[in-house]
C-alpha positions as CSV (number, residue, x, y, z in Angstrom):
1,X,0.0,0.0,0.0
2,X,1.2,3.1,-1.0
3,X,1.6,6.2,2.0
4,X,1.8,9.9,0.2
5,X,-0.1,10.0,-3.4
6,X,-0.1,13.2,-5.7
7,X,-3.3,13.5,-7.2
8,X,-3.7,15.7,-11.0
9,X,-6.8,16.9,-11.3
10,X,-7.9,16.2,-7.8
11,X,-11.2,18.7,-8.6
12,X,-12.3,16.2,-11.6
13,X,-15.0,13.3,-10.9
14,X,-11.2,10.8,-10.7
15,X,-9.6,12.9,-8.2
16,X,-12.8,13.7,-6.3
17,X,-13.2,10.1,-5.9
18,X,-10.1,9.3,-4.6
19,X,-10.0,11.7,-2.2
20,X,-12.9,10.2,-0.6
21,X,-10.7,7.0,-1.0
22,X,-8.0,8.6,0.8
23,X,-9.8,9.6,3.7
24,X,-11.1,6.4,4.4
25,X,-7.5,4.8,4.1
26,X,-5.7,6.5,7.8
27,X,-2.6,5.1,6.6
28,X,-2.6,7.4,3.0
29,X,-1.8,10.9,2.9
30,X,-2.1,13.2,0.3
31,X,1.6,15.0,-1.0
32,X,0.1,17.4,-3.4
33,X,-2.9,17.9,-5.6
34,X,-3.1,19.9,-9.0
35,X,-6.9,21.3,-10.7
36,X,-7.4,23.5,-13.6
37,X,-9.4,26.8,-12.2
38,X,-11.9,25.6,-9.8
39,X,-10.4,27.5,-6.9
40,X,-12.9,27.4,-4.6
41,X,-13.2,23.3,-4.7
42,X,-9.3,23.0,-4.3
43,X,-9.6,25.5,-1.5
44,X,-11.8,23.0,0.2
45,X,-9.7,20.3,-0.3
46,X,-6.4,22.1,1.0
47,X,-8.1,22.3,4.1
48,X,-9.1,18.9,4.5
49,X,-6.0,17.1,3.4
50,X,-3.4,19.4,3.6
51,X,-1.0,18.6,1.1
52,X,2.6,20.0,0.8
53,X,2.0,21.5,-3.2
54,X,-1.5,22.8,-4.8
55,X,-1.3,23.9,-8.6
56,X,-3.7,25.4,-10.7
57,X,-3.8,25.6,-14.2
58,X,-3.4,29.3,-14.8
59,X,-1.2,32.3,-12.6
60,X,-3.9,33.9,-12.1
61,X,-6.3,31.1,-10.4
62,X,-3.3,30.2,-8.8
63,X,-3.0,33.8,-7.2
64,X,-6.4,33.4,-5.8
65,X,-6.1,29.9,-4.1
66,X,-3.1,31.3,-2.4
67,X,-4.7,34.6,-0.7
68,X,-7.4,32.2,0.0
69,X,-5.3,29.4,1.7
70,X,-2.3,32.3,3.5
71,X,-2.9,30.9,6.7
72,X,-2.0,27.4,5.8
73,X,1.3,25.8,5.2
74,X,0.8,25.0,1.7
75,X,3.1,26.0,-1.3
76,X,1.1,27.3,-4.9
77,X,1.9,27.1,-8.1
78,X,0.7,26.9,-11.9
79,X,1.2,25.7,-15.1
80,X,2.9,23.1,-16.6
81,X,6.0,23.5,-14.7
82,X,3.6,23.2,-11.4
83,X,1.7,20.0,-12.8
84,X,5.3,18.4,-13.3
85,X,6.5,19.4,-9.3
86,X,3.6,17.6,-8.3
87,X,4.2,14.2,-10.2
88,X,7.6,14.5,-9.2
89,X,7.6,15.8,-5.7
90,X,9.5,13.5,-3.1
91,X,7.3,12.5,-0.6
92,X,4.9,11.1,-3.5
93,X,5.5,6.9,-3.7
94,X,1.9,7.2,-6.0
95,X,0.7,9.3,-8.7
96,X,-2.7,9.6,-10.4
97,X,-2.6,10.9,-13.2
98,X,-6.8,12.1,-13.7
99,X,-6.1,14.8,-15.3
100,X,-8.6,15.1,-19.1
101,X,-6.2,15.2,-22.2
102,X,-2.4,15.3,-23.5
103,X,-1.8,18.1,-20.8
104,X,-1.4,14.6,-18.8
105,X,1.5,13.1,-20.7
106,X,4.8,15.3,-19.8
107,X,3.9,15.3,-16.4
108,X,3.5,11.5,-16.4
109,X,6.7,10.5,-17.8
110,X,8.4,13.3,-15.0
111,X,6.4,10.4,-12.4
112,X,7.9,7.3,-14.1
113,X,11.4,8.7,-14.1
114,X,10.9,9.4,-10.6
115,X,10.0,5.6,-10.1
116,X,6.8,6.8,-8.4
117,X,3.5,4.4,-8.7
118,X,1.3,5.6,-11.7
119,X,-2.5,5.2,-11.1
120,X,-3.4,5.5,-14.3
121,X,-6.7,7.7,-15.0
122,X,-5.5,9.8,-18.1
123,X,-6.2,7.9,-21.4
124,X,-4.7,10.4,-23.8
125,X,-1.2,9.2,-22.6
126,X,-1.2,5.7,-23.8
127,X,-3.2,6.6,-26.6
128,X,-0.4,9.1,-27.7
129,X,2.8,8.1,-26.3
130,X,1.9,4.6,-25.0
131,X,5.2,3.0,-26.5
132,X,7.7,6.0,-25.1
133,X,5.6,5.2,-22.0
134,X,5.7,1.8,-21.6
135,X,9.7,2.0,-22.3
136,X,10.0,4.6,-20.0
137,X,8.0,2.8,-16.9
138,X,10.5,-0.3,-18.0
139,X,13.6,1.6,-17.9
140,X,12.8,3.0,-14.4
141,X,11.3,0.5,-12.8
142,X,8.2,2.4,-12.2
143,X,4.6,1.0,-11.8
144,X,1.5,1.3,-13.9
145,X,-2.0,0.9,-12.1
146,X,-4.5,1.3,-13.9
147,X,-7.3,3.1,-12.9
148,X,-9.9,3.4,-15.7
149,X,-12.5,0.5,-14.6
150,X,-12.0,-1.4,-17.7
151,X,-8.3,-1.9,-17.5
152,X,-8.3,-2.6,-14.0
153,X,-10.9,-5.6,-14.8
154,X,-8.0,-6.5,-17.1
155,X,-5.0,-5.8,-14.5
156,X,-7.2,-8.3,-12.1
157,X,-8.3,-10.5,-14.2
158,X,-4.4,-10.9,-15.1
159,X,-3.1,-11.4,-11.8
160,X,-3.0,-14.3,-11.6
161,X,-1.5,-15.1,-15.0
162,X,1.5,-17.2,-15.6
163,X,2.8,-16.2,-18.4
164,X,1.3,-13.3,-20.9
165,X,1.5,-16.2,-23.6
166,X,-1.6,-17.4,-21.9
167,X,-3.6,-15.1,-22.9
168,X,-5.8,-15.0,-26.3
169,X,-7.9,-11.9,-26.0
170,X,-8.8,-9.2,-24.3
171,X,-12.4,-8.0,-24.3
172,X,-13.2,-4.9,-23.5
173,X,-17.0,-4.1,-22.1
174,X,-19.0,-1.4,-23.2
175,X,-22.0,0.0,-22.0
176,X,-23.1,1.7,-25.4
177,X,-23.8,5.1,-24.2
178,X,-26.8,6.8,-24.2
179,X,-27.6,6.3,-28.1
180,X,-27.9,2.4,-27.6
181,X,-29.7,1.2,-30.7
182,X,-29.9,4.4,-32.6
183,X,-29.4,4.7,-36.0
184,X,-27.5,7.3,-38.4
185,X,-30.6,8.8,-39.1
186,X,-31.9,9.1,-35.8
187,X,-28.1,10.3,-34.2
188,X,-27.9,13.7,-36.7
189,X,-30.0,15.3,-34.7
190,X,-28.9,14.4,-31.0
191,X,-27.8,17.3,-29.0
192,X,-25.3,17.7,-26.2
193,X,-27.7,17.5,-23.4
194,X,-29.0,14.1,-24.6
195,X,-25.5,12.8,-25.3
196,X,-24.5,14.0,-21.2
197,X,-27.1,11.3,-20.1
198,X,-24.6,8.2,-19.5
199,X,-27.3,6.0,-18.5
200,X,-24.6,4.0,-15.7
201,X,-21.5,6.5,-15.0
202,X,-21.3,10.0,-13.5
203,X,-18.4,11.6,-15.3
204,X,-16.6,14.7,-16.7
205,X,-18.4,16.0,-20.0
206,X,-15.4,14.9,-22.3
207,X,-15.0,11.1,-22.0
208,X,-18.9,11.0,-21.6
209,X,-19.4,12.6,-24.9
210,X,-16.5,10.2,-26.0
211,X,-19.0,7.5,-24.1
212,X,-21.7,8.6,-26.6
213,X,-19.6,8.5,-29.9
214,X,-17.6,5.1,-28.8
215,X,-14.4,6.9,-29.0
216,X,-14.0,5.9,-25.8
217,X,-14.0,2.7,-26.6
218,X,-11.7,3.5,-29.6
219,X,-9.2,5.2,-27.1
220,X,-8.9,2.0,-24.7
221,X,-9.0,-0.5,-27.3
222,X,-5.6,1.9,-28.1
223,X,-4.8,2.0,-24.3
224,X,-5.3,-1.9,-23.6
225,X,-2.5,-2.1,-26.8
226,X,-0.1,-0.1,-24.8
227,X,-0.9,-1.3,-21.7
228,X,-0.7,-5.2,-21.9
229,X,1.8,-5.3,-25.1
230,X,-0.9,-7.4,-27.4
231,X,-1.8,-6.4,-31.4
232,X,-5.1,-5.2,-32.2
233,X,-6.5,-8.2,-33.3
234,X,-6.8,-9.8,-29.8
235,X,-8.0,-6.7,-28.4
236,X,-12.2,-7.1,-28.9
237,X,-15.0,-5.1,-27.7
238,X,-18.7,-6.0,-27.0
239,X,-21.7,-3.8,-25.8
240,X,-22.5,-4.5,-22.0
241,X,-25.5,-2.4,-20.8
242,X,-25.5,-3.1,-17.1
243,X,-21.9,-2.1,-16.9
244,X,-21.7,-5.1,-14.3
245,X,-18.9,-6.9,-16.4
246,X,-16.1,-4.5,-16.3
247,X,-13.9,-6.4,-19.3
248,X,-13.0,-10.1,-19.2
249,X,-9.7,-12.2,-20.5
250,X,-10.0,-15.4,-22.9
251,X,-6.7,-17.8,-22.9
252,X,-5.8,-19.9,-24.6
253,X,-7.3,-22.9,-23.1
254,X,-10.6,-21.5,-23.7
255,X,-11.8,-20.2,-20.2
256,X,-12.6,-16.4,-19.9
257,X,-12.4,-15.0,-16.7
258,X,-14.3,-11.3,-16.1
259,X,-14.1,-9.0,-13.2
260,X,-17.7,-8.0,-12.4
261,X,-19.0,-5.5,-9.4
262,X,-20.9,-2.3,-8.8
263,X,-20.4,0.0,-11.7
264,X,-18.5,2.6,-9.2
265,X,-15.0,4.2,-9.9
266,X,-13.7,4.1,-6.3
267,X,-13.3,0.1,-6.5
268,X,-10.6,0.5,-9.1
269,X,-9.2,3.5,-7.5
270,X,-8.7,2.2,-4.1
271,X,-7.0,-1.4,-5.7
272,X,-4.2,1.1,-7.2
273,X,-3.4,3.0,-4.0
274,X,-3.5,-0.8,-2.2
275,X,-2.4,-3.2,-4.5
276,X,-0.9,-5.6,-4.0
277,X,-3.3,-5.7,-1.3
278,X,-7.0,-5.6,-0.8
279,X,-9.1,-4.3,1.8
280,X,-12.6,-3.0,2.5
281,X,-14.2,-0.8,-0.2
282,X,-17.1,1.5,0.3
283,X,-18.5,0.5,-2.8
284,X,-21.6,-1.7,-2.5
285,X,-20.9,-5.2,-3.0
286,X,-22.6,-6.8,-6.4
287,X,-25.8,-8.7,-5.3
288,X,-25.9,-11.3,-8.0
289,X,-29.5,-12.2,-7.6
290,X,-31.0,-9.1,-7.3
291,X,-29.2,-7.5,-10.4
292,X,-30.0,-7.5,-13.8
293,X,-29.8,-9.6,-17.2
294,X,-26.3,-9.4,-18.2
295,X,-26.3,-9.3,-22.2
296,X,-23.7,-8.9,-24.7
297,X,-23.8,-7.5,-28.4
298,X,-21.5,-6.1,-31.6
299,X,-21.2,-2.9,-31.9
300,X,-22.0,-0.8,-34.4
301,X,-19.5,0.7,-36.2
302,X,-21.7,2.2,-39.0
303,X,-23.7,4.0,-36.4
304,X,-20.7,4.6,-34.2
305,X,-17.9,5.7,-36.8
306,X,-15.6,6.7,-34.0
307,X,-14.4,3.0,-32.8
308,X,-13.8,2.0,-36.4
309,X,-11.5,5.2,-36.9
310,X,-9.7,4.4,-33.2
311,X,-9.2,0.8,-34.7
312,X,-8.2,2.1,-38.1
313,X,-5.5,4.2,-36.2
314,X,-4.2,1.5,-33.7
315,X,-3.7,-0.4,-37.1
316,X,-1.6,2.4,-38.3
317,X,0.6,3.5,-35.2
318,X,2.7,6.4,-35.2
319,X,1.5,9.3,-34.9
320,X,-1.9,8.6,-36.2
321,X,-2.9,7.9,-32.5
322,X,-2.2,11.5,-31.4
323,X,-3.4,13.2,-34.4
324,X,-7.0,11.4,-33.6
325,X,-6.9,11.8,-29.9
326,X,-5.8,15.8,-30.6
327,X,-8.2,16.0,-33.2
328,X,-10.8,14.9,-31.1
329,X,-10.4,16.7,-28.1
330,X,-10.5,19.8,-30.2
331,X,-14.0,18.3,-31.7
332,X,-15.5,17.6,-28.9
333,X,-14.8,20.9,-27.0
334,X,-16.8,22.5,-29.8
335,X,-19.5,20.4,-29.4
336,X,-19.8,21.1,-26.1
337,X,-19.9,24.7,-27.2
338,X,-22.9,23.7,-29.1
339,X,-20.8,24.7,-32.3
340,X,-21.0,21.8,-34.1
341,X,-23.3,18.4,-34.6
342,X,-22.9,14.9,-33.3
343,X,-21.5,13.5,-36.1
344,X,-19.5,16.3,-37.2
345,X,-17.2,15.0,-34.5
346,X,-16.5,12.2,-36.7
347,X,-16.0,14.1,-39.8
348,X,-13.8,17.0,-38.3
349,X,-11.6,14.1,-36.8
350,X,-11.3,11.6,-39.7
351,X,-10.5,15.0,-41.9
352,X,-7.5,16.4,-39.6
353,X,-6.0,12.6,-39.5
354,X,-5.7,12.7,-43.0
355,X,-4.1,15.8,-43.0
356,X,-1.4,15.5,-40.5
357,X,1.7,14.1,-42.0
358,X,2.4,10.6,-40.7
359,X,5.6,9.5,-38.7
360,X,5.8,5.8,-38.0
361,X,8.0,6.0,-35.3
362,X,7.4,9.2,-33.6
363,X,9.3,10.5,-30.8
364,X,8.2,13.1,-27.8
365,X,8.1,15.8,-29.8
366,X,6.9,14.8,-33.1
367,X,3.9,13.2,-30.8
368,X,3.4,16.6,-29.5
369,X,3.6,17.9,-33.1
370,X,0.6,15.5,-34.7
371,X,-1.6,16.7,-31.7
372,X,-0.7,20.6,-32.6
373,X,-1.3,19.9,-36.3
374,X,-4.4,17.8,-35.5
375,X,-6.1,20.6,-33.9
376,X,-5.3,23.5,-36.4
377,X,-6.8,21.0,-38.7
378,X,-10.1,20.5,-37.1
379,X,-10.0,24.6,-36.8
380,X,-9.4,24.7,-40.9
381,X,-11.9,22.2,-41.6
C-alpha cells in the first residue's frame, strides 16, 4: 500500500473520488494535488487534506487559491511546470494521473522517471505516447496501475496469470452510451444534453461525450495495446449495458475469466493505491441475484464511426494515435460549445487525420507535433 499519493486533477470526478478513497485509508496521505481553475473546490480540499504543493492551471487562479489558503502551510503554483512538481515531488510513492487530455503526458513521464507508482486515470497518454511510456516505466522501474474500470478488470483478471503467452484476447466491455440502438438517421439530430445522459456512469463532459460517440472505446482498445503489449486483433470489444462486467480475458485454453461488481470508480481506484493488497471498499458489494440480465452485443461501427476510426488508427501507429486523440479533443470541446453536430465529431476528426503528416516512429516531440497539427486542422476544416 502506497503512503503519500499526488493527485492531478484532484477537482475532476477521478480525483474527487479518490480523495474520498484517501480519507477512508488513515494510513494514506495526500503529498500534493493539482486542478485547472476551480479555486474554490481546491480551497476545500487544502483544508481537509493538507497537502505540501497545490497547482492550478493558470497564474492567475493560482493567485487566488493562495490569498485564500495564507494561513496554511501550503506551497502554490501553476502551469505546466507546477503540474510536473507535483508528479515529481519526493514524498509522492503514488501518482494519479486524472487529469482530461495530453496536458497529462509530460507530467506522467516526470512520475515514471521518478520511479513513483502511476495510477493511471488519463487515457490520452497511452493513446499518444503509449510505446515511449511503456519503455520509459521499464527503464525505471516504475509501476503502472491502472485506474480506468476497464483496465483494472484487465489488471485483475491478469493477476493471476502465468505467463502473458496465456492469454488470447482481451475484451473490453461497453456499456453503449446513451444512443444504444440508434441509428444514423436518428443520431444527426442528438444534441449535447442528450448525449451527457450516460445512463450507468457519472463523469466529466469529455470522456462522456466520448462515451456517446464510442471513442471511448476507440481510445482503450488503443490504451489496452499499450498497456498489456498485445496487437489489435486480440483486443475485442462487446456492448454491456449493465456495466456489471467491467472487461473479461479469454486464454488460450478457452476459459474467460471477467471482473464484475458495482459500476463505481472508487473500486478501481482504491485497488491502485492498495495493491498488491486488498481491503474493505465502500462500494456496495454486487448482489448477484437481485441485479439484472447481463447481455452482450456487436457494436455498431456504422452508427458509431468513432471506434472504427480508433481501430483504423491503432492499425496504423505512429503518430496517427495522437493526431486522432488531438483531433478529437479539439471536436468535442466545440461540441460542447454547441458549435457543431454529433456527427461532425466524426468528420472533423477523420478529416484532420488525414491531413497530419504521418511519422511511423514518432518520438516526444513529433507526438506533441501531430496533436498541434491535428487541432489547427479540425480549426481549418
Amino acid at each position: 500500500m502506497v503512503k503519500f499519493v499526488s493527485i492531478l486533477g484532484s477537482t475532476g470526478s477521478i480525483g474527487r473520488q479518490s480523495l474520498d478513497i484517501i480519507g477512508r485509508l488513515p494510513q494514506v496521505r495526500v503529498a500534493a494535488l493539482t486542478a485547472g481553475t476551480s479555486v474554490e473546490r481546491m480551497s476545500r480540499q487544502c483544508r481537509e487534506f493538507l497537502p505540501s504543493l497545490a497547482v492550478m492551471a493558470t497564474q492567475e487562479a493560482a493567485e487566488q487559491l493562495a490569498e485564500e489558503i495564507r494561513d496554511l502551510p501550503i506551497r502554490v503554483s501553476w502551469g505546466e511546470a507546477g503540474l510536473i512538481d507535483a508528479a515529481t515531488i519526493p514524498e509522492a510513492d503514488c501518482v494519479i494521473t486524472a487529469v482530461v487530455g495530453m496536458v497529462g503526458l509530460k507530467p506522467t513521464l516526470a512520475a515514471i522517471r521518478a520511479k513513483k507508482r502511476i495510477g493511471l486515470a488519463n487515457k490520452e497518454t497511452l493513446v499518444c505516447a503509449g510505446e515511449i511510456v511503456m519503455e520509459e516505466a521499464e527503464r525505471w522501474g516504475a509501476e503502472i496501475v491502472p485506474v480506468d474500470s476497464e483496465h483494472s478488470a484487465i489488471f485483475q483478471c491478469l493477476m493471476g496469470c502465468g505467463s502473458r503467452r496465456e492469454v488470447k484476447k482481451i475484451i473490453l466491455t461497453c456499456s453503449g452510451g446513451p444512443f444504444y440502438g440508434m441509428d444514423r438517421e436518428q443520431l444527426r439530430t442528438v444534441t449535447k444534453a442528450d448525449a451527457l445522459k450516460h445512463p450507468n456512469w457519472k463523469m466529466g463532459p469529455k470522456i462522456t461525450i466520448d462515451c456517446a460517440t464510442l471513442m471511448n472505446k476507440g481510445l482503450e482498445v488503443i490504451e489496452a495495446m499499450r498497456l498489456y503489449r498485445m496487437p489489435l486483433e486480440q483486443v475485442d470489444v462487446v456492448i454491456h449495458r449493465q456495466s456489471i462486467v467491467h472487461s473479461m480475458v479469454e486464454f488460450v485454453d478457452g476459459a474467460v475469466m471477467a471482473q464484475m461488481g458495482t459500476p463505481d470508480m472508487r473500486l478501481p481506484i482504491q485497488l491502485a493505491l492498495t495493491y498488491p493488497e486488498r481491503t474493505v471498499c465502500p462500494v456496495e458489494p454486487l448482489d448477484l441475484t437481485s441485479c439484472p440480465p447481463l447481455t452482450f452485443a456487436k457494436p455498431d461501427m456504422d452508427a458509431f464511426p468513432c471506434l472504427r476510426l480508433a481501430r483504423e488508427c491503432a492499425a496504423a501507429g505512429g503518430t496517427a494515435c495522437p493526431a486522432m486523440n488531438g483531433a478529437n479533443e479539439e471536436a468535442v470541446a466545440r461540441f460542447l460549445r454547441d458549435e457543431i453536430g454529433f456527427y461532425d465529431i466524426y468528420r472533423l476528426v477523420s478529416g484532420a487525420v488525414e491531413r497530419v503528416p504521418f511519422v511511423k516512429e514518432p518520438d516526444l516531440e513529433q507526438v506533441l507535433a501531430a496533436d498541434h497539427a491535428a487541432r489547427l486542422a479540425v480549426q481549418q476544416l
